[in-house]
N, C-alpha and C positions, 0 to 999 in steps of 0.2 A: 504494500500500500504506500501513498502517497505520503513521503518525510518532506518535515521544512517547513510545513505550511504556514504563512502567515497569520498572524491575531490581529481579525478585524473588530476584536471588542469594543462594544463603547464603555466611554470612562464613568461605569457605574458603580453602587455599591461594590456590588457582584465582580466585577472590577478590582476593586481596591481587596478586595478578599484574596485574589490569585496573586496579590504584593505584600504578604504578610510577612511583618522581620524573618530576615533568613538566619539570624545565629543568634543565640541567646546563652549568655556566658555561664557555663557549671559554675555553682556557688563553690568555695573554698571546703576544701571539708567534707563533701554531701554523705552524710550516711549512705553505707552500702546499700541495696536492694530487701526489702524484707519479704517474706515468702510469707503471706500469711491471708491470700485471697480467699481462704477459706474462710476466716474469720469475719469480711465484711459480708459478706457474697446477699444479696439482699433474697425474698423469700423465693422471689421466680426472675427467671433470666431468661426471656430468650433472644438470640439473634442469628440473624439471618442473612445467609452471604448475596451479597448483591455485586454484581459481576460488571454493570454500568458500563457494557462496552460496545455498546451500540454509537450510529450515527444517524444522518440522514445528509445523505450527499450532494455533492453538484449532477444537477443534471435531474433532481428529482421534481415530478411535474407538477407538485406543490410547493414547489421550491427550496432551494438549498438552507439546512440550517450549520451542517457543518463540511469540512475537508472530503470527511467519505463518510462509508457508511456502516464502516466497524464490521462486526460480527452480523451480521443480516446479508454481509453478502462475502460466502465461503464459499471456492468451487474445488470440486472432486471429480472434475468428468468420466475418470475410471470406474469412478464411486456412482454414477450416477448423480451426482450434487453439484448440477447447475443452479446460478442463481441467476438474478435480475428485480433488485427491490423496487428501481422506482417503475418493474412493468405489473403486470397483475394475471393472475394465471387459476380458472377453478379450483376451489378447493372443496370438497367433500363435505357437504352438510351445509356449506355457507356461503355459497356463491365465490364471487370474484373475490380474490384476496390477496396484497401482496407478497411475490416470488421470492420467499426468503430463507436462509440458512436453517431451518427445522422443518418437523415432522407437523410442529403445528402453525396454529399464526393467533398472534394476541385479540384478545378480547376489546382492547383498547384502541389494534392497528400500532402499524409501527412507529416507532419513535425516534427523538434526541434522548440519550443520555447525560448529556453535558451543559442543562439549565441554560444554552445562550440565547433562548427566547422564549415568548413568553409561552407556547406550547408546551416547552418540555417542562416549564416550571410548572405549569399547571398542572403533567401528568406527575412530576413530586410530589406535589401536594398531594394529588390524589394518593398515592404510596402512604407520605406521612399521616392521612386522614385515614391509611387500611392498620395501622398501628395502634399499641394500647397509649392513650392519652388520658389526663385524669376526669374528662369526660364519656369515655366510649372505650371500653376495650379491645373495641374493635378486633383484629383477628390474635391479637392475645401474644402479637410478636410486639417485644419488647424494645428491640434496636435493629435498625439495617448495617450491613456493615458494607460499607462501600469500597470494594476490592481496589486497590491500584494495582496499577503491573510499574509504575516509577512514578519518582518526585523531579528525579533527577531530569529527565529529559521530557520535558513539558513544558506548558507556557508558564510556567513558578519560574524559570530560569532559562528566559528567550533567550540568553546569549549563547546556551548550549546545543546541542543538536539534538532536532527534535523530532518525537513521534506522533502523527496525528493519531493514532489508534490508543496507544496512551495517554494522549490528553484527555480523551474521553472518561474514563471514571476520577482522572483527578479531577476535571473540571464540576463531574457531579457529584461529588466530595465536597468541593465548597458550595456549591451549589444547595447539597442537603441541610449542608451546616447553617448557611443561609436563609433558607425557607422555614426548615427548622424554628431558627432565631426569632426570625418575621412572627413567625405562628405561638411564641413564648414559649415551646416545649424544650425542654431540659432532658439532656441524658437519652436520646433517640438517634443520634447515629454513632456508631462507635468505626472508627478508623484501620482500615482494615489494608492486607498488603498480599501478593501473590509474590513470594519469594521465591520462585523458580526462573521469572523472568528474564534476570540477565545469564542462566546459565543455560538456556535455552535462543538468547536474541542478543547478548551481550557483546560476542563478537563485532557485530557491526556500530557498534557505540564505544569501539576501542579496551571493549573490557575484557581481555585474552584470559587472565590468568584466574585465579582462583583468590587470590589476595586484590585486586583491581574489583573483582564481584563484591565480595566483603565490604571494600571499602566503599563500594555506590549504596548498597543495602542500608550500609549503617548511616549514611547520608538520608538516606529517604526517610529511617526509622527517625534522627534527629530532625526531622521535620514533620512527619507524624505525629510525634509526642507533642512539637510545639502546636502544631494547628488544633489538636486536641484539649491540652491545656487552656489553650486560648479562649476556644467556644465552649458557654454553658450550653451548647444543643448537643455536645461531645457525650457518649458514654463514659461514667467515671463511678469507680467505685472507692468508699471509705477515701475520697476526693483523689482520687489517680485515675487517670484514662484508661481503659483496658482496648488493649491494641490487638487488632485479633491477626493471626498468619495464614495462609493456605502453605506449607513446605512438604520438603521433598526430601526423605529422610539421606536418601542417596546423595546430594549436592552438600550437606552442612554436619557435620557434626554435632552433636549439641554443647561439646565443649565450644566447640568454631561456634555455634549460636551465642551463648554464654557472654562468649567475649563481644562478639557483635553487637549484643543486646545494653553490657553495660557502658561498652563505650557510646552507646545512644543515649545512654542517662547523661553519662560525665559531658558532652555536646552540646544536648539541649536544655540540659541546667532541669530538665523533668525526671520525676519517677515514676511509673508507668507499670501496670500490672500486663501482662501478654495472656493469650489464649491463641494456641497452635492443633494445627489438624496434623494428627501422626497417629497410629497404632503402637508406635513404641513409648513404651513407659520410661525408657532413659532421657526421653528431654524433659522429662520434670525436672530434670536438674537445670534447664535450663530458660524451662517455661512455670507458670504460674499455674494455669488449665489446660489440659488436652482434650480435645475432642478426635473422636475416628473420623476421617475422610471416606465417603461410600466406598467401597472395597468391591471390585467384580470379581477379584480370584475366592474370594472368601464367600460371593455370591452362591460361585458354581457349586460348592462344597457342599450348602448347607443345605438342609433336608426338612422334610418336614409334611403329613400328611394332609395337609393345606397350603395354602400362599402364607395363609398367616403365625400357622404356625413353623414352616418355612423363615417366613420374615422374620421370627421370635426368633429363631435358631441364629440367620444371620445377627441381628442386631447384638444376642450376647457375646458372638464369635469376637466380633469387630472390638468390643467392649473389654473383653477379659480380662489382658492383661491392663490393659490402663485401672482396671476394676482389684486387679490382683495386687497391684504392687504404690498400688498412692500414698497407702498408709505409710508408707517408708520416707514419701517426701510430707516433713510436715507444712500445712498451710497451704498446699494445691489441691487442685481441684479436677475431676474430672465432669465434663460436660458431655451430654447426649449427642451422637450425630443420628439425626432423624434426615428422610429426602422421601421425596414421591416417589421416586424410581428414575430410571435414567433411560434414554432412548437417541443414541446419538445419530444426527443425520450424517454430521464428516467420516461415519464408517471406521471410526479408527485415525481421525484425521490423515485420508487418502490411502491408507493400509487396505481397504475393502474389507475391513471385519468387523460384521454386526456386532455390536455392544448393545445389551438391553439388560434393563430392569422392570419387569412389568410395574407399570403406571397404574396399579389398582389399588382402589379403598383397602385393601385388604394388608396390603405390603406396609401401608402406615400405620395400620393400627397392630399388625404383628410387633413393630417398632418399640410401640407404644407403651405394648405387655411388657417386651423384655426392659424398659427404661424403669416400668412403674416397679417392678418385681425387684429390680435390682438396687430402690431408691435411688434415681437418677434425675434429677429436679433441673439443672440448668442444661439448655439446648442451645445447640447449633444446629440450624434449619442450612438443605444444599439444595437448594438453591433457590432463591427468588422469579429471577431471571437466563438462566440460561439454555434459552430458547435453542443454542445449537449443539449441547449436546443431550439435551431433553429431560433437564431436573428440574424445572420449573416449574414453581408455584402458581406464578404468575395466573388471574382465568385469561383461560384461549376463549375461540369461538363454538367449542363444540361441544365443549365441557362447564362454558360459564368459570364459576367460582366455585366449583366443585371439590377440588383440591385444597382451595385456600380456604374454604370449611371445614374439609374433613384433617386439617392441621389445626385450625383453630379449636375444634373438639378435644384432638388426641392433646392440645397443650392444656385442655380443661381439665383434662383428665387428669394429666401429671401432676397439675396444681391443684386439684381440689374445687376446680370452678366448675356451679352446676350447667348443667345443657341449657340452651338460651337461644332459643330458636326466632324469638322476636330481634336479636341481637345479630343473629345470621343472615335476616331477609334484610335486614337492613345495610350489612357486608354487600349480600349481590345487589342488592338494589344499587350500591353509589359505583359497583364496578358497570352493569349495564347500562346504567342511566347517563354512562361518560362519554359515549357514541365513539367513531374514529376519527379523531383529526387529519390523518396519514390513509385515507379513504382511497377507493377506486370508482368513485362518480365519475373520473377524465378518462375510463375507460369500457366505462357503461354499466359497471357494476352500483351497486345500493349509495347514497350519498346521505350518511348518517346525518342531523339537523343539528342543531345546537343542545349537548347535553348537559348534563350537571357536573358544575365543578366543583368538589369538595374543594372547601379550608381545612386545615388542619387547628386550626386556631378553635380553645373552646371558647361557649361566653364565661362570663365571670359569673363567681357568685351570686345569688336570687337578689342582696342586699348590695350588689357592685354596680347598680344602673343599670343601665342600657345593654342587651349585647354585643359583646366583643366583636369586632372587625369580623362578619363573619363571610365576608367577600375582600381581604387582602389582594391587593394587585399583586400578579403574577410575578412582577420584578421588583427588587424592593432601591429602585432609585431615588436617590433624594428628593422630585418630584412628589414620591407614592404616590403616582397617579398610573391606574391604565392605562394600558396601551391604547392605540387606536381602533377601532373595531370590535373592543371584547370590554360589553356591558357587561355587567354582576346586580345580583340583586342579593339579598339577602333570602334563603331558604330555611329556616330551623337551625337546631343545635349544629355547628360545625361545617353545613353546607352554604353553597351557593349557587346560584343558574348563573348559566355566563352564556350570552351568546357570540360567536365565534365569528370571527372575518367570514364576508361572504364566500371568498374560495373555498371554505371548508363546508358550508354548510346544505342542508338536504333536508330527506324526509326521514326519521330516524324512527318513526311508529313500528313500520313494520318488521324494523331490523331490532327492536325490543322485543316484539311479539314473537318472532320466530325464536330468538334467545331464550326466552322462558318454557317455550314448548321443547326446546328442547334438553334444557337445564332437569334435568332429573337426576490385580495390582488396584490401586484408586486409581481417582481422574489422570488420565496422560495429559502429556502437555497439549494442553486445548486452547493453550493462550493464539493471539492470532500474531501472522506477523508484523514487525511493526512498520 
C-alpha cells in the first residue's frame, strides 16, 4: 500500500491531539514497577481488541476520507480473494453490498477508522454509545482497546517515514480518546499495541536487527503510556493505565519484554500496569495479566460431544497453564480470552488454507462455562472488528446484532448481571436504526435514509437541569458547531437523529424491515502491509 502520504488535517482539536509532548522526563528515583494488579482489578473488566485498521480511499464514489482503504481491501487471487471496496457486488440475504476483505459485510457499511471526519466520528460514537457507560450498560464491554501496529511511523512524527495503513488505528486512538473526552466518559479506551509488527514489516522502516525492533517498540510503548496518562477517557486502574499487547511469544523473550517494558516507564516518567495475549505462563514475569490468544492448533485437538461442550474443552485447554501457574507470580492476573469464532477470508493470508472457527451461539457460551467454572471474571473479547479474518463482533447484515448479544449475555453471566432483554432490543435497535453511510445507492443497490446517531454522552442527574448535550457534534473543534449538512436533534437518554448530507441519504424503511425479519498456532500474522 501507498507510504508517505500527506496530512491534509485541518488544524482542529483532533488536530492538536496527534501533537501531544513527545518526551516526558523519568522522575529521579521512580520506584520500580509493583506487581500487584491483582489487588486493584475492579469487580468486572472487560475489553475488547479493536483492530481500527480500516480506511476509505481515493477513488471511493462517496468520496475519499482517507490515503486507502486498509484492510477492506486484501487480494488473494490464488485464494480466490478478490476485492474492490468502492464497487459493490451481491451478497446473500442482502442485496448489493460493498466488495470487501470478508466473508461478511457490516451492518453499518463500511467505514473510516481514523475519526478525520465527521462520518467516522459518528460511527465512534456509535461504538462508544454500544459500551457500559454509567447510564446504559449497554453490551457490558467495559473498554475498546485500540490496537496500533506503530507510534513510531505515523503522523505523531511526520518527519519520519510513514505508513498510511498504520496511521489508521493511531489516528483512531486519538480519535477515541477524543470523542470519549467530548462525551465525559472516563476509563473507556484502554491503549493497546500489536507487537509483532516491526518483526514482520520492520525491514522496510530500517529496523534489520532485533535490538533496532526493541528499540522502536519501547518508543511506541513510551508514548503509549504518555497518551494514556494524559486522557481521563484512558483505561486506568488503582490510577495506572493498563496497556494491553497482542505478542508473539517466538519474536521477544519475556526477559527481552521485561526490559522493554521498564525502560518505557524510566522514558515516559509513567507506571503503567500491561495485559498480554500468550499461552505461556513465563511472561508473568514480565507482564501484569495474560490472556490466551484464540489458538487453532489447540482448536483441532479439543473434543467434545457438542460444539459446546467442545468449546468448554477448548477454552480450559487454552487457559490451563496460565490457570496453573499464576499463583507463583504474586499480584497478576489472569484474564478470559472469549471470540465468536474465527472464519478467515485471506485463507491463511494467501497460503490457500481454510482456517475456521464455527461462528455459532454455541462456541460462546461453551467459552463461557469453562470461564464461569474456573472463576474467571476479567475478559478479553477477539475481536471487535476484524472483518478479515472473521472474529468479529461487530452486527453484519445477516446476522444483525446477534453476536454482540449473545456476548453481552455470556458477560452477564460471568458477572452476575441478570438477562435484560429490554436492554438488548435496545442494543439492536441503535445498531439498525444507524442505516449505511458507505451505501450502494450509486450502484442501484438500497440507499439507507438518515438514521440514528447515538451520543455517547449521558444526561446528568434528575436534579442536574437540563439534559446533557445529547447530540454533541461529530468533531469537537473549537467552533463545536456541526458540520455542514448533519442536523441533530435530541432523541432520549444518550441518543440523537442526525440527518446526513444529501449524498448519503435514501429510503432506509425497508432496509430496517428486512433486518428485523431476518434478525432471529493463534492469529498469524494478519497484520496488513504497510
Amino acid at each position: 500500500m501507498e507510504r508517505g502520504a500527506k496530512n491534509t488535517m485541518k488544524p482542529t482539536r483532533f488536530a492538536a491531539l496527534l501533537s501531544l509532548p513527545l518526551f516526558m522526563a523519568a522522575p529521579a528515583g521512580a520506584a520500580p514497577h509493583g506487581f500487584d494488579l491483582a489487588q486493584h482489578l475492579p469487580p468486572h473488566l472487560s475489553v475488547i481488541f479493536t483492530v481500527a485498521w480500516f480506511g476509505v480511499g481515493p477513488g471511493d464514489p462517496q468520496g475519499a476520507v482517507d490515503p486507502g482503504y486498509g484492510n477492506w481491501k486484501v487480494d488473494f487471487p490464488a485464494c480466490g480473494l478478490v476485492t474492490a471496496p468502492a464497487s459493490c457486488a451481491d451478497f446473500p440475504g442482502a442485496g448489493l453490498q460493498r466488495s470487501i476483505a470478508s466473508r461478511r459485510r457490516p451492518l453499518a457499511g463500511i467505514y473510516s477508522s481514523s475519526g478525520r471526519d465527521d462520518e467516522s466520528r459518528a460511527r465512534i460514537d456509535l461504538m462508544l454509545a454500544t459500551g457500559r457507560r454509567p447510564c446504559d450498560p449497554g453490551a457490558r464491554i467495559d473498554a475498546w482497546a485500540i490496537q496500533l501496529d506503530s507510534v513510531k511511523f505515523t503522523s505523531r512524527y511526520p518527519q519520519n517515514q510513514q505508513s498510511v495503513t498504520w496511521d489508521l488505528p493511531y489516528r483512531a486512538l486519538v480519535a477515541f480518546l477524543a470523542r470519549a473526552e467530548t462525551a465525559g466518559l472516563d476509563g473507556v479506551v484502554a491503549v493497546a499495541n500489536d507487537a509483532t509488527v516491526y518483526w514482520h514489516f520492520g525491514d522496510g522502516f530500517g529496523l534489520t536487527t532485533q535490538d533496532a525492533r526493541k528499540a522502536a517498540l519501547m518508543d511506541d510503548i513510551s508514548d503509549m503510556a504518555r497518551m494514556a496518562a494524559a486522557s481521563p477517557a484512558a483505561l486506568k486502574i488503582g490510577g495506572r493505565p493498563l496497556l494491553v499487547f497482542y505478542v508473539d511469544a517466538a519474536l521477544m523473550t519475556a526477559a527481552e519484554w521485561q526490559t522493554v517494558l521498564e525502560g518505557a516507564r524510566a522514558a515516559s516518567g509513567v507506571d503503567f500496569y500491561t495485559l498480554a495475549t500468550t499461552l505461556l505462563s513465563s511472561y508473568f514475569g514480565a507482564f501484569d495479566g495474560l490472556a490466551p490468544w484464540l489458538n487453532l492448533g489447540l482448536w483441532q485437538s479439543a473434543q467434545g460431544a457438542t460444539l459446546r461442550e467442545r468449546a468448554a474443552a477448548w477454552a480450559r485447554a487454552e487457559h490451563a497453564q496460565l490457570l496453573a501457574d499464576v499463583a507463583s507470580y504474586p499480584g497478576r492476573v489472569v484474564f478470559g480470552g472469549l471470540t465468536p469464532g474465527f472464519d478467515d477470508a485471506t485463507e491463511d493470508w494467501g497460503a490457500c488454507v481454510m482456517r475456521q472457527i464455527p461462528r455459532d451461539p454455541e462456541l460462546l457460551e461453551g467459552q463461557i462455562d469453562a470461564l464461569a467454572a474456573a472463576g474467571v471474571r476479567p475478559v478479553v473479547l477477539e475481536t471487535w472488528d476484524d472483518w478479515t479474518e472473521g472474529s468479529e463482533v461487530e452486527p453484519d447484515v445477516t446476522e444483525g446484532a446477534a453476536k454482540l448479544l449473545a456476548v453481552r449475555r455470556g458477560l452477564g453471566r460471568l458477572g452476575g448481571e441478570p438477562d435484560d432483554p429490554t436492554g438488548e432490543a435496545a442494543l439492536s435497535s441503535r445498531w439498525l436504526g444507524f442505516g449505511q453511510p458507505r451505501n450502494c445507492c450509486f450502484a442501484g443497490g438500497a440507499c439507507p435514509d438518515a438514521g440514528l446517531i447515538p451520543s455517547p454522552r449521558c444526561p446528568p442527574p434528575p436534579d442536574g437541569g437540563a439534559l446533557a448535550d445529547a447530540a454533541a457534534p461529530a468533531d469537537a473543534a473549537p467552533s463545536d458547531a456541526p458540520s455542514p449538512g448533519m442536523a441533530t436533534a435530541e432523541a432520549g437518554c444518550g441518543c440523537a437523529v442526525a440527518a446526513r448530507p444529501p449524498a448519503q441519504v435514501g429510503p432506509l424503511l425497508l432496509l430496517l424491515l428486512s433486518y428485523r425479519k431476518r434478525s432471529t498456532s493463534s492469529r498469524s500474522c494478519r497484520s496488513r502491509a504497510p
